[in-house]
C-alpha positions as CSV (number, residue, x, y, z in Angstrom):
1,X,49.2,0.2,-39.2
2,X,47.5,3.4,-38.4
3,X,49.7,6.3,-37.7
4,X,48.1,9.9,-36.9
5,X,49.9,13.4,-37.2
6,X,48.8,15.7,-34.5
7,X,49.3,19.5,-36.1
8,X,49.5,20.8,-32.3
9,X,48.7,24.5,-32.9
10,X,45.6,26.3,-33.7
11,X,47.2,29.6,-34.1
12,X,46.7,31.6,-37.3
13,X,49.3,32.1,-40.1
14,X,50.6,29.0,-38.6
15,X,54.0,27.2,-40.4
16,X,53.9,24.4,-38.7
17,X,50.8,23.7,-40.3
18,X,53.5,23.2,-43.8
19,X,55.3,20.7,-41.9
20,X,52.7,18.5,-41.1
21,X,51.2,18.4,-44.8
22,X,55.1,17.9,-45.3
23,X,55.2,15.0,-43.2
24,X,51.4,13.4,-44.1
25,X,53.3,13.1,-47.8
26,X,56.4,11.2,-46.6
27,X,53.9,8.7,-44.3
28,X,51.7,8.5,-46.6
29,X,54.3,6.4,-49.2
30,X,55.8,3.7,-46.1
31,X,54.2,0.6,-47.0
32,X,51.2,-0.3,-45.4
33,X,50.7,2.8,-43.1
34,X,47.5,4.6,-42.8
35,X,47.8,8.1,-41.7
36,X,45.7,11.6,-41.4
37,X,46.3,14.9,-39.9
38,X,44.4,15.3,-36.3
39,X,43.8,18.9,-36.5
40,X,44.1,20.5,-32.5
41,X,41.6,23.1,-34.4
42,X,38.9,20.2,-34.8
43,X,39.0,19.2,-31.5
44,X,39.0,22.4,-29.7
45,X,38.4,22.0,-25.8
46,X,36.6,24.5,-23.0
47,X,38.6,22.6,-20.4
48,X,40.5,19.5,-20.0
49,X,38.7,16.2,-19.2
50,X,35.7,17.6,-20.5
51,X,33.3,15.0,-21.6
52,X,32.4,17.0,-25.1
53,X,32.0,15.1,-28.6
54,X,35.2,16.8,-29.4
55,X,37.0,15.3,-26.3
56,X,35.1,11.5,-27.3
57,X,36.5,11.8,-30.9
58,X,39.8,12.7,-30.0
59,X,40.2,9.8,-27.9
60,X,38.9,7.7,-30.2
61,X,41.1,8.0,-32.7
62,X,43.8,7.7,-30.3
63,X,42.2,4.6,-28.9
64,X,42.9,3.5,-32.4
65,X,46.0,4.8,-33.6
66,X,49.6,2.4,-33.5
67,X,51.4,5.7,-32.8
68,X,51.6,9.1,-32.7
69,X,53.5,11.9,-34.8
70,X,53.6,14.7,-33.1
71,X,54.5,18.3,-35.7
72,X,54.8,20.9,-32.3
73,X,55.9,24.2,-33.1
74,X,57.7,26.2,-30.0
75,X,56.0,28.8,-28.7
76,X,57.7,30.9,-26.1
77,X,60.2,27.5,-25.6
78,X,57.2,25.8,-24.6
79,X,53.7,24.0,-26.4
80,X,50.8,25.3,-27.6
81,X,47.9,25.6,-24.5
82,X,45.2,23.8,-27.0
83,X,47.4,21.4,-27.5
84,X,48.1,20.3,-23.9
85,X,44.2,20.4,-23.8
86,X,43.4,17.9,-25.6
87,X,46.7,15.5,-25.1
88,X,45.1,15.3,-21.8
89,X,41.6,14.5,-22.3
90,X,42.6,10.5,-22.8
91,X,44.9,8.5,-20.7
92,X,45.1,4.6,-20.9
93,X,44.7,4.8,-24.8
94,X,48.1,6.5,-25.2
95,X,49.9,3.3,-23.1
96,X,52.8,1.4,-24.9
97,X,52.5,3.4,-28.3
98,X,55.6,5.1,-29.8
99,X,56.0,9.3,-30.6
100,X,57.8,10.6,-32.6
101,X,58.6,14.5,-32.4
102,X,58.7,16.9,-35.2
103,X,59.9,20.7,-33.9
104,X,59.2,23.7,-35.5
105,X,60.4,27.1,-34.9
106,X,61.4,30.3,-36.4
107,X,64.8,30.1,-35.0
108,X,68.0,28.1,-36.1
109,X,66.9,25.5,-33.2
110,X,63.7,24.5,-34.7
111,X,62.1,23.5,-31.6
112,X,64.6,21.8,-29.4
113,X,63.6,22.8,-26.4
114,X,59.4,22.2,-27.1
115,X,60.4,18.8,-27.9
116,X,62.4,17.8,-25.0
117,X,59.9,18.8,-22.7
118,X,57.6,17.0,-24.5
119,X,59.1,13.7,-24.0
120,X,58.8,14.3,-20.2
121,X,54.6,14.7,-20.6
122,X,54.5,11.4,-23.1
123,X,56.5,9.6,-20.7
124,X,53.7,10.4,-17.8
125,X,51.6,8.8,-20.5
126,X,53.3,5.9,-20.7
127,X,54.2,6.1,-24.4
128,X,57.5,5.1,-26.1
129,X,59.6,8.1,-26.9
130,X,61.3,7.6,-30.4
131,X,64.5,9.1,-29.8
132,X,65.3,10.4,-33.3
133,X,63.5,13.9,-33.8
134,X,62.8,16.1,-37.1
135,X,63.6,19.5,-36.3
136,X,62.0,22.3,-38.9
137,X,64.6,25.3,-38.3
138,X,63.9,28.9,-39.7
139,X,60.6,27.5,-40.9
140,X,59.2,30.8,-42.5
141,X,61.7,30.4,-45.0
142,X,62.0,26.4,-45.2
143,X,59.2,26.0,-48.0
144,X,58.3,27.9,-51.0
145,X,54.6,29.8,-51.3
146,X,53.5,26.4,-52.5
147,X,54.0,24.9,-49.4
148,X,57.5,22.6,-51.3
149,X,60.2,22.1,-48.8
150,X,63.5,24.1,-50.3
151,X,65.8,22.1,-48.6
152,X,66.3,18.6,-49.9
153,X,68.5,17.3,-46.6
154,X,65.1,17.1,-44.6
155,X,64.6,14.1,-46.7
156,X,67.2,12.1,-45.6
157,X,66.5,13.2,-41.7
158,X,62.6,12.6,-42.2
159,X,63.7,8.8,-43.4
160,X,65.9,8.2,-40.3
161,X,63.2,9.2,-38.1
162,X,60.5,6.8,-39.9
163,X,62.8,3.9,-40.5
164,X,63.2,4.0,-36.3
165,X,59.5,5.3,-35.6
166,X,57.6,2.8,-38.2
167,X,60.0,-0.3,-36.0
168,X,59.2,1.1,-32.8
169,X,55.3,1.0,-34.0
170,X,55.6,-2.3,-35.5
């Protein structure tokens, strides 16, 4: 099964980017999953629907993928603009797939509201929102400078969201 985290910022000094090396570890142990970051930075886009080798790769791998885990992190309570850009570029590849939604914010709501209007876009795209949601609260001080997670009850909420995402995908 091939499983792909989408970091969904570009932005510099960004935390999110902890997250989804975070999560990448706790895929990469479910048994038989394949998974890799997709990068929004190495897939930049002048517009949407552009026809660009960046735009053909993307799509690609989603062509390819069994699902998507999305690491978002709220930006002004909405998504990242780069982001958007290339969630658009492909259409029919994204059909019947689950997503799962990982939030990350600076604040104590770690990317509530990002999330739930993300599940109105992926729903436009027909794919299969996963209910159960990992939100990253207070972020900038949820890891240590080595990128470790300090607080051992995202464990237990990262497993509930897999065990449900990794049936939906199967």
């Amino acid at each position: 099964m091939n499983i792909p985290i989408i970091l969904g910022t570009a932005h510099e000094g960004r935390q999110s980017e902890k997250v989804a090396n975070y999560m990448l570890g706790q895929v990469q142990v479910a048994e038989g999953v394949e998974t890799e970051i997709i990068d929004v930075r190495d897939y930049r886009l002048q517009a949407t629907k552009e026809e660009s080798e960046n735009a053909k790769k993307y799509t690609q791998k989603i062509a390819k993928c069994d699902g998507l885990i999305v690491v978002i992190p709220e930006y002004n309570h909405g998504y990242p603009g780069e982001f958007k850009m290339i969630l658009d570029t492909p259409y029919q590849e994204y059909f019947r797939k689950p997503v799962g939604f990982c939030g990350v914010s600076a604040s104590p709501m770690g990317g509530v509201r990002v999330v739930e209007q993300l599940r109105q876009v992926f729903a436009e795209l027909h794919m299969v929102d996963v209910r159960e949601a990992v939100y990253f609260s207070n972020v900038h001080k949820l890891f240590d400078e080595q990128g470790n997670i300090t607080d051992e009850s995202y464990e237990s909420r990262v497993q509930a969201f897999l065990e449900e995402f990794l049936w939906y995908a199967k």
